[in-house]
C-alpha positions as CSV (number, residue, x, y, z in Angstrom):
1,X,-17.8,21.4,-28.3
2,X,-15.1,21.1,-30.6
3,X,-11.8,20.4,-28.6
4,X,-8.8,22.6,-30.1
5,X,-5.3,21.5,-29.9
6,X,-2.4,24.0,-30.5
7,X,1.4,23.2,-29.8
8,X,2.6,25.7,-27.1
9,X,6.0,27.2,-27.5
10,X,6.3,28.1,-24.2
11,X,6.0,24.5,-23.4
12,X,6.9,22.6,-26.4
13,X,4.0,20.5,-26.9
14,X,1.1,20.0,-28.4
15,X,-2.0,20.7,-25.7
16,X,-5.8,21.1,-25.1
17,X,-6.8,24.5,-25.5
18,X,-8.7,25.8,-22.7
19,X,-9.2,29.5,-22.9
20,X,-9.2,31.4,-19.4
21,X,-13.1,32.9,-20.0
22,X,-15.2,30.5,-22.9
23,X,-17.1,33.7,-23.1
24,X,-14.5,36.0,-23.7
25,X,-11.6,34.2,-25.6
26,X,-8.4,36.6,-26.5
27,X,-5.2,36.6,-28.1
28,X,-2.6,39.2,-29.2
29,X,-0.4,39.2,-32.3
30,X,2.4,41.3,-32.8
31,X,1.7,43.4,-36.1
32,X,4.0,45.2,-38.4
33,X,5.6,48.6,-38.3
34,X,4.8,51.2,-40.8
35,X,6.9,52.7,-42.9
36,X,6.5,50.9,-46.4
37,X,4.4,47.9,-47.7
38,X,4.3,45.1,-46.3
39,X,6.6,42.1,-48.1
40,X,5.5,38.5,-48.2
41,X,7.3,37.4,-44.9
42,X,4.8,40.0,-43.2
43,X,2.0,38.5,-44.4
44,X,2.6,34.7,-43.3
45,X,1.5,35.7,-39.6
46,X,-1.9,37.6,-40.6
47,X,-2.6,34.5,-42.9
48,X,-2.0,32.0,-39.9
49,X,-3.3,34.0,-36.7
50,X,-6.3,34.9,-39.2
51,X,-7.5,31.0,-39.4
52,X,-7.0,30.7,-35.9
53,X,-9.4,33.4,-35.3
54,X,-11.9,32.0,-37.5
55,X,-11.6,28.6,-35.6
56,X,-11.9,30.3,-32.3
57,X,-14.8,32.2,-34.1
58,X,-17.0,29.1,-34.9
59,X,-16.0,27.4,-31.8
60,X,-16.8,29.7,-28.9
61,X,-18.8,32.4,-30.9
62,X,-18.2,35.6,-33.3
63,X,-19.3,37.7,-29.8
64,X,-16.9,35.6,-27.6
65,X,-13.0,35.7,-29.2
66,X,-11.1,39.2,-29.4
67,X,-8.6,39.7,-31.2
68,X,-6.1,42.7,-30.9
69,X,-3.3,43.3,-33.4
70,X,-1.1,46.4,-33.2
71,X,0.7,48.7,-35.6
72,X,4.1,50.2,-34.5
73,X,3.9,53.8,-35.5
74,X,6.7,55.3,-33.6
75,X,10.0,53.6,-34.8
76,X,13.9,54.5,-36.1
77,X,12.5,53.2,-39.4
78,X,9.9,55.3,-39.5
79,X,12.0,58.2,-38.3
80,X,14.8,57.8,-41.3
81,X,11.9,57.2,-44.0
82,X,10.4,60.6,-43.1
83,X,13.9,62.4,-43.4
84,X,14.7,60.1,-46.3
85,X,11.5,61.4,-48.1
86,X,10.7,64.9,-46.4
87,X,7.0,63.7,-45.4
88,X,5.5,64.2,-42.2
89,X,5.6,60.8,-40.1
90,X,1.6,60.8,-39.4
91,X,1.3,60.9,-43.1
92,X,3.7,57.6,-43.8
93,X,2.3,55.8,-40.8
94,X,-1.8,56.8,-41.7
95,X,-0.8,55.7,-45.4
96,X,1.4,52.2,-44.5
97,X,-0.9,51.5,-42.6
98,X,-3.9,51.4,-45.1
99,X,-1.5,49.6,-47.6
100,X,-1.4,46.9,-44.9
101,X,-5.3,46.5,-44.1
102,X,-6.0,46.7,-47.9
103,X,-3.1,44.3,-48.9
104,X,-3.8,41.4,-45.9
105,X,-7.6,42.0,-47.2
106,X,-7.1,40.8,-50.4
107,X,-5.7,37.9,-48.9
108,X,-8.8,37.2,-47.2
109,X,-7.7,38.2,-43.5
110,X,-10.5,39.8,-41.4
111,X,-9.6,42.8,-39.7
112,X,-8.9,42.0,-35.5
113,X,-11.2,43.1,-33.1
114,X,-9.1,45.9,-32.1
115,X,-5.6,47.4,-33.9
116,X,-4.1,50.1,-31.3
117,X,-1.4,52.1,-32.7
118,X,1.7,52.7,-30.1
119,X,1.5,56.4,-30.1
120,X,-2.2,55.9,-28.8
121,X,-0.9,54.6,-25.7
122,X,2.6,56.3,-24.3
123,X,0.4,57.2,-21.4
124,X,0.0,53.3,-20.5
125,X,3.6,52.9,-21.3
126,X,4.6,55.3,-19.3
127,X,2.8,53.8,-16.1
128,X,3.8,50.5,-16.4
129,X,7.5,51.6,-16.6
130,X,7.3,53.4,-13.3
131,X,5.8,50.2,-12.2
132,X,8.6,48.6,-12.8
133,X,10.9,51.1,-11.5
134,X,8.8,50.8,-8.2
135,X,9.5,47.3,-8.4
136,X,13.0,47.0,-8.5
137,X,12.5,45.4,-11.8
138,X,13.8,48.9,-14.3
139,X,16.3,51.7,-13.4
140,X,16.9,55.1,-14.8
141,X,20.1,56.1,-16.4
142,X,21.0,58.8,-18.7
143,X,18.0,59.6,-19.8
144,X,17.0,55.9,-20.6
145,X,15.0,53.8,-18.9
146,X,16.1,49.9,-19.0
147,X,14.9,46.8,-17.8
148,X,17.1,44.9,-15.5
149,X,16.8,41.5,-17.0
150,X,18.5,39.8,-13.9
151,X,15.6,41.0,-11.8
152,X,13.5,38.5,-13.7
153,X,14.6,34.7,-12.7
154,X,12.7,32.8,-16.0
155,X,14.1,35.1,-18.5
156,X,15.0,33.0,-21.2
157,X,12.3,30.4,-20.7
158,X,10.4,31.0,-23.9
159,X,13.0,30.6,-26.3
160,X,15.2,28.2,-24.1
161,X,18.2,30.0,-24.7
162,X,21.2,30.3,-22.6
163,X,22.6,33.8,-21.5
164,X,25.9,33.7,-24.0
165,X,23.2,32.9,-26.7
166,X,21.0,35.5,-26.0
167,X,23.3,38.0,-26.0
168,X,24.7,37.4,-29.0
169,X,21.7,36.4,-31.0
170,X,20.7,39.9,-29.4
171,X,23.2,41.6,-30.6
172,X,23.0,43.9,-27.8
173,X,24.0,47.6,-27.6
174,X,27.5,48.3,-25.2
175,X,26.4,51.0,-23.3
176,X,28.2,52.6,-20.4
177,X,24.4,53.3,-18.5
178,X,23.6,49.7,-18.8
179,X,24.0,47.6,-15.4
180,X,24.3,44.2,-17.3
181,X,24.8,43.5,-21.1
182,X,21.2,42.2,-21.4
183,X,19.4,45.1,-19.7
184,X,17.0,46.3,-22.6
185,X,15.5,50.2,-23.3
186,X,11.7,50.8,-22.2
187,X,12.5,54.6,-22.6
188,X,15.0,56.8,-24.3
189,X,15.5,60.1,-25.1
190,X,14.1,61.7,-28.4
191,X,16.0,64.4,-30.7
192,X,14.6,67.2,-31.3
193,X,14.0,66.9,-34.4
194,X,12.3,63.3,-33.6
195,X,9.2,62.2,-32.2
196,X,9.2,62.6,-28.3
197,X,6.4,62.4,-25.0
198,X,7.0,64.3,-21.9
199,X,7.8,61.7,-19.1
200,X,9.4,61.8,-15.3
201,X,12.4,60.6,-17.2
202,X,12.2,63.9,-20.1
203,X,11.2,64.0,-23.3
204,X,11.7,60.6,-25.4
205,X,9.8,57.8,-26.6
206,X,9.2,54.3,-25.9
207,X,11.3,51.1,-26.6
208,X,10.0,48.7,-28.5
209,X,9.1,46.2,-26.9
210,X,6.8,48.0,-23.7
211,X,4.3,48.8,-26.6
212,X,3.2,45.1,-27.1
213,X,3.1,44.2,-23.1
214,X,1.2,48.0,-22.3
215,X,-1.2,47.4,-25.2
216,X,-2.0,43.5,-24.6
217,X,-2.0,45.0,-20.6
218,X,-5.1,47.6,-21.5
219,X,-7.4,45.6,-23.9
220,X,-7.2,42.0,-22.9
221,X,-6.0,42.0,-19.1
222,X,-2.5,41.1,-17.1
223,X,-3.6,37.2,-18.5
224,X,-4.7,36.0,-21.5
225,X,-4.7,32.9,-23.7
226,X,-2.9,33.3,-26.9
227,X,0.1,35.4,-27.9
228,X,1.0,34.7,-31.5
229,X,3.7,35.8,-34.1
230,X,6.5,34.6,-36.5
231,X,9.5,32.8,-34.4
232,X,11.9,35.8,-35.4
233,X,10.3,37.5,-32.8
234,X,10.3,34.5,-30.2
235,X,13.5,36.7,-28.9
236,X,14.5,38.9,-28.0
237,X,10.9,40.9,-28.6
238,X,8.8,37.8,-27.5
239,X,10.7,36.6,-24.1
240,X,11.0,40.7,-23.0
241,X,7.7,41.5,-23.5
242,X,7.0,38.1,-21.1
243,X,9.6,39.7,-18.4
244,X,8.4,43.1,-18.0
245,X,4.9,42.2,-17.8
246,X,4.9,39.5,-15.2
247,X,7.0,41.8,-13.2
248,X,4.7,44.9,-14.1
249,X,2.0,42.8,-13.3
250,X,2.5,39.6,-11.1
251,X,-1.3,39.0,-10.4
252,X,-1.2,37.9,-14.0
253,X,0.7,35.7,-16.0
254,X,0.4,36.9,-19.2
255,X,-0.4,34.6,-22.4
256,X,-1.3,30.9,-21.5
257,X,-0.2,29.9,-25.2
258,X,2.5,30.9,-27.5
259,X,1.9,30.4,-31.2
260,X,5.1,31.1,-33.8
261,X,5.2,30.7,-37.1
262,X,8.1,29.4,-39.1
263,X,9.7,31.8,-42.0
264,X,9.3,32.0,-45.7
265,X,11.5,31.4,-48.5
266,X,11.2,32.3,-51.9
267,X,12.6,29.6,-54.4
268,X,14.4,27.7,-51.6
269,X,16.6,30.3,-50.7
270,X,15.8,33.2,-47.9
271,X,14.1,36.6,-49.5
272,X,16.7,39.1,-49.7
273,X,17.2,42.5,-52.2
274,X,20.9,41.0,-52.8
275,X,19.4,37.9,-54.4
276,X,16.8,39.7,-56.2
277,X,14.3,37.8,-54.8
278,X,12.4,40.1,-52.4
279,X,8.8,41.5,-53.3
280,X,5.8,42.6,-51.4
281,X,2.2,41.3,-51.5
282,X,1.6,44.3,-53.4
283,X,4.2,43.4,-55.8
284,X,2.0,40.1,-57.0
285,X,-1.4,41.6,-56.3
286,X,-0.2,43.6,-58.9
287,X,2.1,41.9,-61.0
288,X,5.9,42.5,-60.8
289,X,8.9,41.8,-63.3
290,X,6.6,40.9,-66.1
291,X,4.9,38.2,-63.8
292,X,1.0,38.6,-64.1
293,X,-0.8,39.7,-60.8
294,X,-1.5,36.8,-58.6
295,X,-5.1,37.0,-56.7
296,X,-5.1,37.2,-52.8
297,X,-6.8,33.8,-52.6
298,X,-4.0,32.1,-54.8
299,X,-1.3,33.4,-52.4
300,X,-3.6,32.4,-49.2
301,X,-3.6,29.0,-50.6
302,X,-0.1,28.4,-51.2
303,X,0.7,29.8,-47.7
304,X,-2.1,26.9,-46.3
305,X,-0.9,24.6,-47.8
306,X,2.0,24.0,-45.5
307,X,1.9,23.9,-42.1
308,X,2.4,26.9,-40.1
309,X,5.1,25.6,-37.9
310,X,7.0,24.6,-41.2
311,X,9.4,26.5,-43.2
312,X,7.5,27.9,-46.3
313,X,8.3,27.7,-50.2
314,X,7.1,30.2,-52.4
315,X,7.4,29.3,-55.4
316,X,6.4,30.6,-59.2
317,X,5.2,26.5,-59.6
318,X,3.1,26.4,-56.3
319,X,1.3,29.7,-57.4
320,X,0.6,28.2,-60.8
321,X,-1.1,24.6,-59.1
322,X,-2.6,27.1,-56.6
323,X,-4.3,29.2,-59.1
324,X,-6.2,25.6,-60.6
325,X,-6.9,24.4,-57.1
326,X,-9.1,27.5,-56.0
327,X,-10.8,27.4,-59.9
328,X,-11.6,24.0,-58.9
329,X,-13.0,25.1,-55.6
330,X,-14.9,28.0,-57.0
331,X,-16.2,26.3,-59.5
332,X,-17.2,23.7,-56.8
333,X,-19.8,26.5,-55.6
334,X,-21.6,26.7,-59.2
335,X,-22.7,23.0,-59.7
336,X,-25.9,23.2,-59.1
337,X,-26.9,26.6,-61.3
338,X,-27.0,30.1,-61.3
339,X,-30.1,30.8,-58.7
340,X,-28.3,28.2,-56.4
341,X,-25.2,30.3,-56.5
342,X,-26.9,33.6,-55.8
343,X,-29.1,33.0,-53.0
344,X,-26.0,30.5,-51.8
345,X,-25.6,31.1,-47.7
346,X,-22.7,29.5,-45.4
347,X,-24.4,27.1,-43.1
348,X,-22.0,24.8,-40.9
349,X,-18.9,23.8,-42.1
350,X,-18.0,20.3,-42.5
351,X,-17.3,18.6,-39.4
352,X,-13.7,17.1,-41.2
353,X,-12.5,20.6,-41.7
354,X,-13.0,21.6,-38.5
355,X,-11.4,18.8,-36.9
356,X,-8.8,19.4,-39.1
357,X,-8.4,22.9,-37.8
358,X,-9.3,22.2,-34.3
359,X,-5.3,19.6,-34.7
360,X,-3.3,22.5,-34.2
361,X,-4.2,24.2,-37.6
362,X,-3.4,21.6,-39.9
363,X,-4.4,23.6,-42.8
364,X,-3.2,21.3,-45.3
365,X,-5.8,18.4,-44.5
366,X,-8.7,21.0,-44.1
367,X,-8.3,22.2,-47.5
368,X,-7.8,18.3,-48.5
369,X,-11.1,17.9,-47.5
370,X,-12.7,20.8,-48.8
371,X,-11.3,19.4,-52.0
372,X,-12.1,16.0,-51.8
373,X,-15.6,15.8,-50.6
374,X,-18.1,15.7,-52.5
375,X,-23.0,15.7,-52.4
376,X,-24.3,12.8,-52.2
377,X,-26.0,13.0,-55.7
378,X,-28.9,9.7,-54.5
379,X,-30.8,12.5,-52.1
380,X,-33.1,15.2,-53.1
381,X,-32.0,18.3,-54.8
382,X,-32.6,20.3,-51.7
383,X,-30.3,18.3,-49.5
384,X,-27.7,18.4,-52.5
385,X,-27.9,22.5,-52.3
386,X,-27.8,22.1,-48.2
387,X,-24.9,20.3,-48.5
388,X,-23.6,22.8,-50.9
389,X,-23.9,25.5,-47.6
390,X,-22.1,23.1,-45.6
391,X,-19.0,23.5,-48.6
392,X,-19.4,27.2,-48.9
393,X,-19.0,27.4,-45.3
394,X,-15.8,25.4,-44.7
395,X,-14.0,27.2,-47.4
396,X,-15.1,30.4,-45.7
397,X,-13.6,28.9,-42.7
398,X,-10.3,28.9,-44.1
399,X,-10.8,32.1,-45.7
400,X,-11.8,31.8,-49.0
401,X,-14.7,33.4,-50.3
402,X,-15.1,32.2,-53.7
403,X,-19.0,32.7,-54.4
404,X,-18.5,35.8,-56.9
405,X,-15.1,33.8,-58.4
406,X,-15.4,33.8,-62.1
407,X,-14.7,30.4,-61.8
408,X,-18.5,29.5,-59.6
409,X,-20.2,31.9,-61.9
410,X,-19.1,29.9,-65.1
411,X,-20.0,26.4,-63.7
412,X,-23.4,27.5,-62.9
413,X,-24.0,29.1,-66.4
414,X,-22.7,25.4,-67.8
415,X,-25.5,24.1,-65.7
416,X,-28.1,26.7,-66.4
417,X,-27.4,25.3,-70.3
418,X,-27.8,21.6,-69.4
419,X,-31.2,22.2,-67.7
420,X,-32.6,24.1,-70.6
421,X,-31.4,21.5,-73.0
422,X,-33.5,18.9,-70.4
423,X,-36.6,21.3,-70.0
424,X,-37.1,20.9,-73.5
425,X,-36.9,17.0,-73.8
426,X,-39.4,17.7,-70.7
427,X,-41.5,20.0,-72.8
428,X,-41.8,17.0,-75.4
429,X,-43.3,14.7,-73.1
430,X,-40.2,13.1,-71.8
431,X,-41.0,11.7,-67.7
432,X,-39.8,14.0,-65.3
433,X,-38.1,11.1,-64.0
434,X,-36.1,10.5,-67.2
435,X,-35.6,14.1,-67.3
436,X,-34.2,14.4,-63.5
437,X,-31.9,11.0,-64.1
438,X,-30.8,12.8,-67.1
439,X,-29.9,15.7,-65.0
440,X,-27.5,13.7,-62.8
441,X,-25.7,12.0,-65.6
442,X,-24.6,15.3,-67.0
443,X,-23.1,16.9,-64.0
444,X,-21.6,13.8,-63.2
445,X,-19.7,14.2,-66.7
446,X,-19.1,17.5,-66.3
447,X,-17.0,16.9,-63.3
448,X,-15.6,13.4,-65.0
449,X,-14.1,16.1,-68.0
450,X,-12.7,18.4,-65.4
451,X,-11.1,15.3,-62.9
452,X,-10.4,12.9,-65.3
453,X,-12.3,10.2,-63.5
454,X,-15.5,8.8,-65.2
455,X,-15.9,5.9,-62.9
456,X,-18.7,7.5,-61.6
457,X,-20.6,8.0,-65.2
458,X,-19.7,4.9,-66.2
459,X,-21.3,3.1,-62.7
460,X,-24.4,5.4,-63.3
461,X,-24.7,4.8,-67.1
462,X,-24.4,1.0,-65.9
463,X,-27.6,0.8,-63.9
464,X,-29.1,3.0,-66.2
465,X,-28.8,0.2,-68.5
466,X,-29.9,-2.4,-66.3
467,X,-33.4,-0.6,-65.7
468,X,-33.7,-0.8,-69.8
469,X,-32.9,2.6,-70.8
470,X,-30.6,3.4,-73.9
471,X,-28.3,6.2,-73.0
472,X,-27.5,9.3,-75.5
473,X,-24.8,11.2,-74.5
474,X,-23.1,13.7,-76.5
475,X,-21.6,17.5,-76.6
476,X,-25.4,18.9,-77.0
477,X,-26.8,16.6,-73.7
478,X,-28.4,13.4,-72.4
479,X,-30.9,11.5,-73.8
480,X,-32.8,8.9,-72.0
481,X,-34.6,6.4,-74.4
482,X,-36.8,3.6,-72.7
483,X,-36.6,0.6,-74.4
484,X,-39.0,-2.6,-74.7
485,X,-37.6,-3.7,-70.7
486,X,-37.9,-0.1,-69.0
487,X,-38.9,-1.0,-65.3
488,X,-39.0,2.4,-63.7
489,X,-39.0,1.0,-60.5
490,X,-35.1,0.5,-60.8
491,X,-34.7,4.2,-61.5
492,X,-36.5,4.7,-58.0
493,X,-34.3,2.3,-56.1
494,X,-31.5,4.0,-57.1
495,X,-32.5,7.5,-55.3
């Protein structure tokens, strides 16, 4: 079995992954709140945690891995968009919501195992808080609940941060209910006018962090083996949601492995409305500010190509190169004719990508290799279009389904064209040798036109040659003409 290595925040290195249950592998990434579409920033973590899936996918088993995302649906935001607009909140949350799913599925993300929403599960929220009460570990004031963080002795752990920084990087509320500065809300009360549950403590709603830890708690179990998300959320969201539930829950100990992803900038400089820099994926699914619409798979590639754990450039020159690279790899999927690309099925992908992926998601080198290998054209045709499935399925792996790309679907009519050009030298008489040799030398041109490297044809026009044929080449085909010393014996050693 492949052995996967992913660096672990929580203890800043790089280490074998060994899930808890091989036949039941999970992890938890925090998803977005709804209340508008989601901007590019948002969609960096689907893109990341989406590959790891598929890794843990083809390692363990589609049956074996779950994979739980949420969707915050009860949130201040949420609350001021509805009063901004005059729309009910279920209808802003049930339509954000599908702008989310539809936008991260153009970008090739599969949809997790499970997405709970937070007002599914106040119930669970509720419980765990009176847990924690029970356990010394929360305390009721004013109609709040709030976690007493000095009840917990490893807070801070995760991020590594000292007290005076967490505070501040907190930027915590001064209340007079609060024990200690860094105490946090699990409850509070709701307006009238707002959202609210019936609880011991009255009517209110949850804080935002129990969701993630009540959620995680109910699918996947008080221990699991990946908790993932961008590092803005390392604290304060990431290290409380590790506090209350080891406390809630101390037969557990939560996630084994912490996965954060670095942040995105747009032209070097951090996406911001005041810099006018700031669009969603919507916004170049679409086409914004005159730009033409870029396709999901363009903006999947740039985000692969650098590595999660690095800062990431979007830029309008990256999307450009981008958009070439995936033609390339599209068209990739059409070298060997139309009825090859229809009935084309993902078989296993190359070992090199997945070893790729299996070193902490280096994403960059799989898609290097995706790119750079290549059939080896001296076997049959049928290993050729076995191979083929091998390169359909590692670009699956990374997420890119390129089989109906207009790209794959012009390649294979090229080819379609060659071979009636050589079924007709055939029909003349011509060996079906010549004609198979003849064959060969034109893909290996078309690819030489597209690459710029024609050492290839000119090595197979060499020994061509040497077996005493005279080689024809122009925009129409490839001729084969035996000449006076044709040993066809030559042509066979080549194969």
């Amino acid at each position: 079995m492949t052995t996967i290595k992913l660096h672990n925040t929580k203890t800043r290195k790089k280490e074998v992954f060994t899930p808890i249950d091989a036949d039941n592998v999970r992890m938890y990434v925090c998803g977005p709140t709804v209340y508008d579409r989601a901007h590019l920033g948002n969609a960096r973590p689907v893109v990341v945690f989406d590959v790891l899936y598929r890794l843990l996918r083809q390692v363990y088993g589609p049956d074996h891995v779950t994979y739980v995302r949420n969707f915050t649906d009860v949130d201040d935001k949420i609350i001021a968009r509805a009063e901004e607009s005059g729309r009910p909140i279920s209808d802003i949350t049930t339509e954000t919501t599908q702008w989310f799913l539809d936008d991260m599925g153009a970008l090739g993300a599969l949809e997790p195992d499970a997405m709970p929403r937070a007002t599914q599960y106040i119930p669970q929220m509720i419980a765990m808080i009176e847990e924690l009460i029970a356990g010394g570990h929360a305390y009721a004031a004013e109609g709040h609940v709030l976690f007493s963080v000095d009840s917990y002795k490893t807070y801070g752990a995760l991020s590594g941060r000292s007290v005076e920084d967490m505070i501040a990087g907190a930027r915590v509320e001064v209340a007079p209910y609060k024990r200690d500065p860094m105490d946090f809300v699990l409850w509070k009360p709701a307006k009238d006018d707002e959202p609210g549950w019936d609880s011991p403590w009255g009517r209110g709603r949850p804080g935002w962090h129990i969701e993630c830890s009540a959620m995680s708690y109910e699918l996947l179990g008080a221990s699991f083996d990946i908790h993932g998300g961008g590092n803005d959320l390392m604290f304060p969201h990431h290290e409380n949601e590790i506090a209350q539930s080891c406390c809630a829950h101390p037969e557990g100990h939560f996630a084994n492995y912490w996965l954060h992803n670095e942040m995105l900038q747009v032209e070097g400089k951090k996406m911001s409305k005041s810099l006018g820099n700031f669009f969603t994926v919507h916004d170049l699914l679409a086409g914004h500010d005159g730009e033409p619409p870029v396709p999901g798979e363009v903006i999947r590639f740039v985000f692969l190509s650098t590595h999660y754990r690095k800062p990431m450039d979007w830029t309008r020159r990256k999307a450009i190169e981008a958009r070439k690279a995936v033609r390339e790899m599209a068209s990739a999927l059409g070298q060997y004719g139309t009825d090859a690309l229809e009935s084309l099925t993902a078989k296993e992908p190359f070992p090199e990508v997945v070893e790729a992926l299996a070193d902490d998601l280096n994403t960059h080198l799989a898609i290097t290799k995706v790119r750079s290998l290549k059939p080896d054209t001296t076997q049959s045709l049928e290993n050729q279009i076995e191979w083929l499935g091998g390169l359909y399925a590692s670009q699956k792996l990374l997420g890119f389904d390129l089989k109906a790309h207009q790209a794959a679907k012009d390649k294979a009519e090229r080819i379609d064209a060659n071979l009636g050009i050589i079924s007709e030298v055939m029909h003349k008489g011509k060996d079906p040798l010549l004609a198979s040799w003849e064959q060969k030398l034109w893909n290996l041109r078309d690819d030489a036109m597209r690459t710029k490297d024609y050492s290839k044809v000119d090595a197979l026009k060499a020994n061509l040659v040497d077996a005493g044929l005279e080689v024809r080449m122009s925009k129409a085909g490839v001729e084969l003409v035996p000449g006076a010393g044709f040993d066809a014996a030559k042509l066979e050693g080549l194969e």
